[in-house]
VOBA-1610 file (N, C-alpha, C; in pm, whole numbers, padded with zeros to 5 digits, always signed):
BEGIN
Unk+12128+06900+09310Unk+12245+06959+09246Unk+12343+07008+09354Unk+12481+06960+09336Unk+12583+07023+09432Unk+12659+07174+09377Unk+12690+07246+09439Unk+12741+07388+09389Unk+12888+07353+09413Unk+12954+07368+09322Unk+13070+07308+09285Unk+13173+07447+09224Unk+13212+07513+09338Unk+13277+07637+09335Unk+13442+07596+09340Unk+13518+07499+09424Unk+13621+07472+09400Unk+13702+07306+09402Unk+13718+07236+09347Unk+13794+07115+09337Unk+13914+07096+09413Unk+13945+07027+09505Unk+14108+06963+09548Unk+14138+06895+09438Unk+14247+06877+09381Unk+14360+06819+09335Unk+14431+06728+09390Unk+14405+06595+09426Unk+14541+06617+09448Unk+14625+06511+09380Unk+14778+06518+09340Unk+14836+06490+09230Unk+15030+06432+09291Unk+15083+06389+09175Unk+15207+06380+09227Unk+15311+06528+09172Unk+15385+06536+09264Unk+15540+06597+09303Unk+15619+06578+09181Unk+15595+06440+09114Unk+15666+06423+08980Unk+15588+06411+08865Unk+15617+06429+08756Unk+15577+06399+08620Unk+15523+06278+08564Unk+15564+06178+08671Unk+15540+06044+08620Unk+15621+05981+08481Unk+15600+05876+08475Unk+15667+05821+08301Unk+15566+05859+08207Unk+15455+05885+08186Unk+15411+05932+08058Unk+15351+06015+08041Unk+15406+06073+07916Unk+15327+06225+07868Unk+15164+06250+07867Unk+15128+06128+07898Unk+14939+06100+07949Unk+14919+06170+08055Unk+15007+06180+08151Unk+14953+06213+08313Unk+14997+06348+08301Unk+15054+06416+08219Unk+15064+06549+08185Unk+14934+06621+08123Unk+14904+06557+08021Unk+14814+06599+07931Unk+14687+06584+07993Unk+14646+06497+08112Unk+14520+06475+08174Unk+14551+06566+08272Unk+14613+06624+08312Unk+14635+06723+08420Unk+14591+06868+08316Unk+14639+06889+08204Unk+14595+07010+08161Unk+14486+07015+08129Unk+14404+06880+08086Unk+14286+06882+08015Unk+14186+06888+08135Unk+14229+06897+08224Unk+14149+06856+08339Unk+14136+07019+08452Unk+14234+07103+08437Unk+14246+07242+08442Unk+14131+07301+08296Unk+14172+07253+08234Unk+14078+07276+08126Unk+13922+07347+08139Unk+13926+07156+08192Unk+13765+07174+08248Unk+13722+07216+08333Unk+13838+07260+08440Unk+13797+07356+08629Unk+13786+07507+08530Unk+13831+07562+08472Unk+13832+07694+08410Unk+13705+07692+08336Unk+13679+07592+08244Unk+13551+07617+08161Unk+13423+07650+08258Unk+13419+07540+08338Unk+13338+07545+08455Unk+13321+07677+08564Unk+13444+07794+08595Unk+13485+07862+08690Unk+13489+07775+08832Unk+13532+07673+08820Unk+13615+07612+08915Unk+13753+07666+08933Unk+13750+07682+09086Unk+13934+07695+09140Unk+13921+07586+09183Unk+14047+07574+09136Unk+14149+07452+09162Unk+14253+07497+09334Unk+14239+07410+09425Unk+14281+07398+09542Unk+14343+07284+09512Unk+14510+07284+09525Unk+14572+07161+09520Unk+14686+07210+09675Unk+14822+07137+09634Unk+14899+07090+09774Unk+15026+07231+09710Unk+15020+07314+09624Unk+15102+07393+09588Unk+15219+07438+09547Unk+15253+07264+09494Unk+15404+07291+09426Unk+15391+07319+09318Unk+15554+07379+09234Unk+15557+07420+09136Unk+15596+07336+09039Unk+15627+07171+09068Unk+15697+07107+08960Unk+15566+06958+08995Unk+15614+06880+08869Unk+15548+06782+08854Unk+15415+06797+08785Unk+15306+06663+08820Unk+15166+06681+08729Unk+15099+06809+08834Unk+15159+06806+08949Unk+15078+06935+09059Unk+15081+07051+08989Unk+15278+07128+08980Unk+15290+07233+08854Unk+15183+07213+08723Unk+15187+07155+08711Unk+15128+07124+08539Unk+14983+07207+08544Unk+14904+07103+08627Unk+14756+07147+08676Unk+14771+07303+08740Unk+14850+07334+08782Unk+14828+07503+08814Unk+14902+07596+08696Unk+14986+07545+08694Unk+15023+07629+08524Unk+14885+07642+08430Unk+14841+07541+08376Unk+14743+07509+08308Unk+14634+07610+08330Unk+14592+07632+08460Unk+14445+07681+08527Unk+14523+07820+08483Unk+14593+07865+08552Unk+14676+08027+08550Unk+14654+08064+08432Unk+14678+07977+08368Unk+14712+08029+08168Unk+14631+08024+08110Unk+14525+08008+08203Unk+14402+07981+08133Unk+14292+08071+08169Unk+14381+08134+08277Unk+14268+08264+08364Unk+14211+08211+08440Unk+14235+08083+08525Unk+14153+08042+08590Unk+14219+08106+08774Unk+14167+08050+08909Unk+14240+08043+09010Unk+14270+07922+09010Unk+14454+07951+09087Unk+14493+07846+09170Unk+14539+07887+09318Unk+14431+07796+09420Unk+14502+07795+09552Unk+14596+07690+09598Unk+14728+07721+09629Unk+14794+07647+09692Unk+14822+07619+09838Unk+14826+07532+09915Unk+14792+07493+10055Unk+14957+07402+10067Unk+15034+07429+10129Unk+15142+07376+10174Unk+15233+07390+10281Unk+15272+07254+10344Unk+15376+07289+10492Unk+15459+07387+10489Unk+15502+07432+10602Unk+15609+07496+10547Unk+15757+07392+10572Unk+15743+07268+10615Unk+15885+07196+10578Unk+15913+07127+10433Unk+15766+07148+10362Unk+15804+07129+10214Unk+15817+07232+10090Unk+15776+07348+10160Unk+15771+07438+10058Unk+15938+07472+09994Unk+16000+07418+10050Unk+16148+07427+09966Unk+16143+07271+09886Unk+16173+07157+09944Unk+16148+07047+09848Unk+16072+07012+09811Unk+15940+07070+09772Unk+15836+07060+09645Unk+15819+07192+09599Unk+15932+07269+09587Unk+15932+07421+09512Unk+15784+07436+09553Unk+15747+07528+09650Unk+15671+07603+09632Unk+15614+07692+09480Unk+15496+07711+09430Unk+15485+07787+09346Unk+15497+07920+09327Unk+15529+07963+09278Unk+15533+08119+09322Unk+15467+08228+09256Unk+15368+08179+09169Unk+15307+08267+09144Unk+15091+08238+09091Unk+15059+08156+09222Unk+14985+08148+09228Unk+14848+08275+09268Unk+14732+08191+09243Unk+14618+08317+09293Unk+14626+08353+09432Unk+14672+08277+09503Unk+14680+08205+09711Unk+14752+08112+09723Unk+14867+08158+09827Unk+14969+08026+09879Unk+14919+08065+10014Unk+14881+07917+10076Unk+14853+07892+10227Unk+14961+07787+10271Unk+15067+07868+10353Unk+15163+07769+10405Unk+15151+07730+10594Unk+15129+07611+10568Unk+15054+07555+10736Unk+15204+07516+10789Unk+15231+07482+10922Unk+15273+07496+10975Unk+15318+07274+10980Unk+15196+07229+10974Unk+15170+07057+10927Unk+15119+07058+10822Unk+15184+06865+10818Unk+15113+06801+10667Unk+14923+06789+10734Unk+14926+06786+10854Unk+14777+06747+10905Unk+14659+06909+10915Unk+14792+07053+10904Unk+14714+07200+10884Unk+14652+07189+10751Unk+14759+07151+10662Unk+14776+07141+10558Unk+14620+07051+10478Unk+14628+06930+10472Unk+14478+06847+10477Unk+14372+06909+10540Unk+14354+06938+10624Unk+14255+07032+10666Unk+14190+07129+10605Unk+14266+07179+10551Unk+14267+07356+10494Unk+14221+07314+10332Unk+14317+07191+10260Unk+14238+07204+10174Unk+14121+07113+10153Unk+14094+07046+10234Unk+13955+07004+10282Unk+13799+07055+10301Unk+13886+07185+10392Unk+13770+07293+10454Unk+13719+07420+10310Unk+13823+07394+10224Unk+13829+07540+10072Unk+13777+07438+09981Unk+13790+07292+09959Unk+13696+07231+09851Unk+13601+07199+09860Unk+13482+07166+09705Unk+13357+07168+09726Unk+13400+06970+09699Unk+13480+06928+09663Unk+13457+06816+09606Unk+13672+06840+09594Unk+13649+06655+09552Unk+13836+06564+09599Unk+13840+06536+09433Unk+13979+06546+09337Unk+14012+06461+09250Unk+14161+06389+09266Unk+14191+06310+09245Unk+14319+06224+09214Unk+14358+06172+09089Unk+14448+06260+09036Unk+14538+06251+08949Unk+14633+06158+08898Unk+14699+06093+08823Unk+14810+05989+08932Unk+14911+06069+09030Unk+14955+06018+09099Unk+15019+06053+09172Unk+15119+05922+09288Unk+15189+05951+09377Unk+15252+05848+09436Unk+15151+05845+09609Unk+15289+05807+09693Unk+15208+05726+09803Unk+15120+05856+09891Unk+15179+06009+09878Unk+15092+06106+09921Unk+14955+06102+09853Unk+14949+06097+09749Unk+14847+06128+09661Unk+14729+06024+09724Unk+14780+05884+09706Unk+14657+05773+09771Unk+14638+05820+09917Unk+14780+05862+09997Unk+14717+05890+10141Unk+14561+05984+10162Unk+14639+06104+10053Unk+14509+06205+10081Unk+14375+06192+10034Unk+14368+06081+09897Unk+14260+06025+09825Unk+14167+05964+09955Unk+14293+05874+09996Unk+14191+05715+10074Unk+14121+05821+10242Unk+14242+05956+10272Unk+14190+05977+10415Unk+14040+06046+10376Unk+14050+06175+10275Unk+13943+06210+10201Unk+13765+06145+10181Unk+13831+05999+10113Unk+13717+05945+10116Unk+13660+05853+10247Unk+13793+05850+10355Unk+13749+05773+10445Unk+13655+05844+10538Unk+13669+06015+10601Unk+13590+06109+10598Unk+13501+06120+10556Unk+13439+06062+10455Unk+13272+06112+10346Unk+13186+05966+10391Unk+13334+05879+10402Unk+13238+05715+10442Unk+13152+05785+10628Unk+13263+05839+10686Unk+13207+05888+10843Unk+13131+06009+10837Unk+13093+06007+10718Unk+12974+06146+10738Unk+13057+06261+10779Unk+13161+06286+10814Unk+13241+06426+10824Unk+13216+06502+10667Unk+13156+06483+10593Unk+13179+06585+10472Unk+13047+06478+10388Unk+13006+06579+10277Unk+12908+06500+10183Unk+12972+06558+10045Unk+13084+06541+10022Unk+13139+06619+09909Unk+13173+06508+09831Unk+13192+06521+09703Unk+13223+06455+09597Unk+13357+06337+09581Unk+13364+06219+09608Unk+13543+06206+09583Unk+13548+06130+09449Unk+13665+06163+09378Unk+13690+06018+09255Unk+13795+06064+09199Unk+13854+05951+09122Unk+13990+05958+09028Unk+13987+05986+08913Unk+14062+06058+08867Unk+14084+06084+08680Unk+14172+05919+08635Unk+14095+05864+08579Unk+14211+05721+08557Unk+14260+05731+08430Unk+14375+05776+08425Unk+14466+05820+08313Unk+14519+05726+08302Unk+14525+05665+08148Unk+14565+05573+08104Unk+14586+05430+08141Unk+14478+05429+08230Unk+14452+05293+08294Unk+14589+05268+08426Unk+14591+05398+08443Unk+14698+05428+08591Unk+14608+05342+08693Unk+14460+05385+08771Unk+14437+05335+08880Unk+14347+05193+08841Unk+14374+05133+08739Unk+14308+05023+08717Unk+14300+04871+08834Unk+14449+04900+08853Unk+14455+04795+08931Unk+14386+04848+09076Unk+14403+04919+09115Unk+14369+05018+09243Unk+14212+04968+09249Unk+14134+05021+09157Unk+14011+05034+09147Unk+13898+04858+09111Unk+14024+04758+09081Unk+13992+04632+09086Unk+14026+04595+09211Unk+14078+04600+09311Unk+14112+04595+09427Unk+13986+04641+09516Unk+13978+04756+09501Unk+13865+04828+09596Unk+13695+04776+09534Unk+13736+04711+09430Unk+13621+04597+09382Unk+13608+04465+09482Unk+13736+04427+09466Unk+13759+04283+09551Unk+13729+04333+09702Unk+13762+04479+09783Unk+13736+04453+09864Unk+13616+04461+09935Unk+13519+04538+09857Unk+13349+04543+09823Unk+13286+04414+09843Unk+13307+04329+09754Unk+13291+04205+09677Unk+13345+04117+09840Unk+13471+04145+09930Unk+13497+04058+10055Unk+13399+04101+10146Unk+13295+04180+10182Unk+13251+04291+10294Unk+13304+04381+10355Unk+13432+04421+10346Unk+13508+04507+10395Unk+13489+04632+10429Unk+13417+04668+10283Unk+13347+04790+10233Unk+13197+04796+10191Unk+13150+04889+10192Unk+13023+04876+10186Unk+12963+04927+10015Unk+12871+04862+09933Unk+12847+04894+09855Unk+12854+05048+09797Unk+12750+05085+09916Unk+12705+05269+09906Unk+12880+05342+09921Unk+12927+05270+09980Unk+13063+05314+10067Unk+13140+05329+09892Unk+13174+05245+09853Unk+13277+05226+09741Unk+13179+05280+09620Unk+13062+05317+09617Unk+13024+05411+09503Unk+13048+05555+09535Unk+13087+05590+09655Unk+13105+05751+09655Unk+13215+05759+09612Unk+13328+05649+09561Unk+13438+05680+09470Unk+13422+05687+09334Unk+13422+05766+09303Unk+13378+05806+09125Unk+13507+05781+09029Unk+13473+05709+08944Unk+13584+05670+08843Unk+13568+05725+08722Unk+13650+05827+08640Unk+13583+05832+08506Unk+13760+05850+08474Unk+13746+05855+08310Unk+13896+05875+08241Unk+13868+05989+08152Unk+13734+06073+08162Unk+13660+06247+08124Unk+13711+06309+08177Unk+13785+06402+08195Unk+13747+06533+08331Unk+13617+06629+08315Unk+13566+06630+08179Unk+13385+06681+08203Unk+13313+06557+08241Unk+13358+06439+08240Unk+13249+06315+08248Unk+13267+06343+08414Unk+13348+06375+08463Unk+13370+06354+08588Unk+13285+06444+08688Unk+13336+06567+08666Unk+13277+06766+08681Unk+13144+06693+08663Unk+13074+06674+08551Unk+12934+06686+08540Unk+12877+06537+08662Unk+12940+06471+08718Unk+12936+06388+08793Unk+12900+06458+08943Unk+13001+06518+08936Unk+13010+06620+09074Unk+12906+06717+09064Unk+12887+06808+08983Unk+12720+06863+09006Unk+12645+06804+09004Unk+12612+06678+08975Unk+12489+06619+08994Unk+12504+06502+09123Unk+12582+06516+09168Unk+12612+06438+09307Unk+12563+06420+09435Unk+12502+06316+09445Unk+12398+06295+09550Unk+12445+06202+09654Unk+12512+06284+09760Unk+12538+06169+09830Unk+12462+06058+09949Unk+12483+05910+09949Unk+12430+05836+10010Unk+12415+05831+10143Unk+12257+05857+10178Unk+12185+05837+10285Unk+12310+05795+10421Unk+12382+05790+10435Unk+12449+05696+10531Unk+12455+05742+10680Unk+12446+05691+10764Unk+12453+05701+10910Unk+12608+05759+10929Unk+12586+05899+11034Unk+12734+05872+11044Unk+12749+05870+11212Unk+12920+05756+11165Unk+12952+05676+11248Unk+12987+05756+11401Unk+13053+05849+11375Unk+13121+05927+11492Unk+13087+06098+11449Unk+13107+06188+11557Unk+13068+06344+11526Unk+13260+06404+11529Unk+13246+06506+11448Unk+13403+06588+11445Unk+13432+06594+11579Unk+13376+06639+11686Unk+13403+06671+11807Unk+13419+06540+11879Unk+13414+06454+11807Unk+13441+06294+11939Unk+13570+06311+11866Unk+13616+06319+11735Unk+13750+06280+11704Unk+13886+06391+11803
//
């Protein structure tokens, strides 16, 4: 069993086109509150990011927010979170909420969102972390994504064990109950924090 005290988020800056990627963002705060999960996301106040911390707040839950300080004006900072951590980099920034989660989710979101998904899980493939990663696939958002990272399994690219520590569900309890019971794979790791 993994002890599953706080979740990363991480999500897009915008709303997206459908009222789905809204509603899986609240239902998904939902389930970090039912659970007493805090939610650790990137700490803006607008978009599915806002949404998911509105949601948790209103729900009595925590939200920590972790953000640069060259974006905390163009991704509105939130302002009335449980914790705003404003780093100095986008690379303080990843770190920090790296080092405060027990486990990674991805929301839809745009090209930040996959950056921090793919660096996240590329970390758990190098044994730097044994924490949980996977996507909420809202409305068949990462479908194509997740047929891809099939094909590239399926080429050798990736390694079987490698592409199952990405967890797919379209639950946010199917998911949560995924993450406490999360066992991660035996794997050799490749390099130590201190060589990087």
């Amino acid at each position: 069993m993994t002890t599953i005290n706080s979740i990363c988020i991480y999500c897009g800056s915008s709303p997206g086109r459908l009222d789905a990627y809204g509603e899986a963002a609240q239902a998904l705060a939902q389930a970090l509150v039912s659970c007493n999960i805090r939610l650790i996301y990137g700490g803006a106040g607008i978009g599915i990011m806002g949404t998911v911390a509105d949601q948790v707040l209103k729900l009595g839950g925590q939200a920590i927010g972790v953000i640069p300080k060259a974006l905390a004006h163009k991704e509105v900072a939130h302002p009335n979170l449980t914790e705003l951590h404003v780093t100095q980099s986008m690379h303080e920034r990843k770190m920090l909420m790296a080092e405060l989660a027990d486990g990674f989710i991805a929301l839809p979101g745009g090209i930040g969102t996959l950056e921090e998904l793919f660096e996240i899980w590329t970390w758990a493939q190098l044994g730097f972390h044994q924490k949980p990663c996977g996507v909420l696939n809202v409305a068949g958002y990462y479908d194509a994504l997740i047929s891809f990272l099939d094909h590239v399994a399926a080429e050798q690219f990736v390694k079987p064990h490698h592409r199952d520590m990405l967890m797919v569900e379209s639950d946010p309890n199917l998911l949560l109950d995924r993450y406490v019971n999360y066992q991660p794979p035996a794997v050799k790791q490749w390099v130590s924090k201190d060589d990087t």
